[in-house]
N, C-alpha and C positions, 0 to 999 in steps of 0.2 A: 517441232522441238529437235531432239535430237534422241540419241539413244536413251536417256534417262528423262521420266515426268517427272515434273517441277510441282507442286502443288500452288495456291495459288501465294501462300506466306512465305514458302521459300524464292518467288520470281522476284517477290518483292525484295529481299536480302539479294538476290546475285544483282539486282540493277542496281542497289545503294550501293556494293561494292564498287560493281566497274565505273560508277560517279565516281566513287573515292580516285579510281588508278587512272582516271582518264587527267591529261593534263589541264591547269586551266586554263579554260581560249578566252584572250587578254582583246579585247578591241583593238581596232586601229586607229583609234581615233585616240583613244587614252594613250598608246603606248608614243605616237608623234608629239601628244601633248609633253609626257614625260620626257622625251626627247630635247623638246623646244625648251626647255625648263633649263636640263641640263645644261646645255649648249649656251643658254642668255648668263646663268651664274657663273660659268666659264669665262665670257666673253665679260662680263661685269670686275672676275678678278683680277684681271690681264688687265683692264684698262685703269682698277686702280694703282696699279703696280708701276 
């Protein structure tokens, strides 16, 4: 550990924290999806225009 004991109910509270601040890891497959999406409504208003 480190300079200070965690008991075992406190380890549990610092690991739900640093979930909470960690960023969320997005797939890559979802975020090309959401990509491909945007790009085709894009390309759909331009070409009713």
């Amino acid at each position: 550990m480190g300079k200070y004991q965690l008991d075992a109910k406190s380890q549990v509270a610092v690991t739900k924290f640093h979930e909470k601040q960690k960023p969320a890891k997005s797939d890559k497959k979802q975020q090309l999806e959401k990509i491909r999406a945007e790009y085709l409504k894009k390309k759909q208003k331009q070409s009713d225009k």
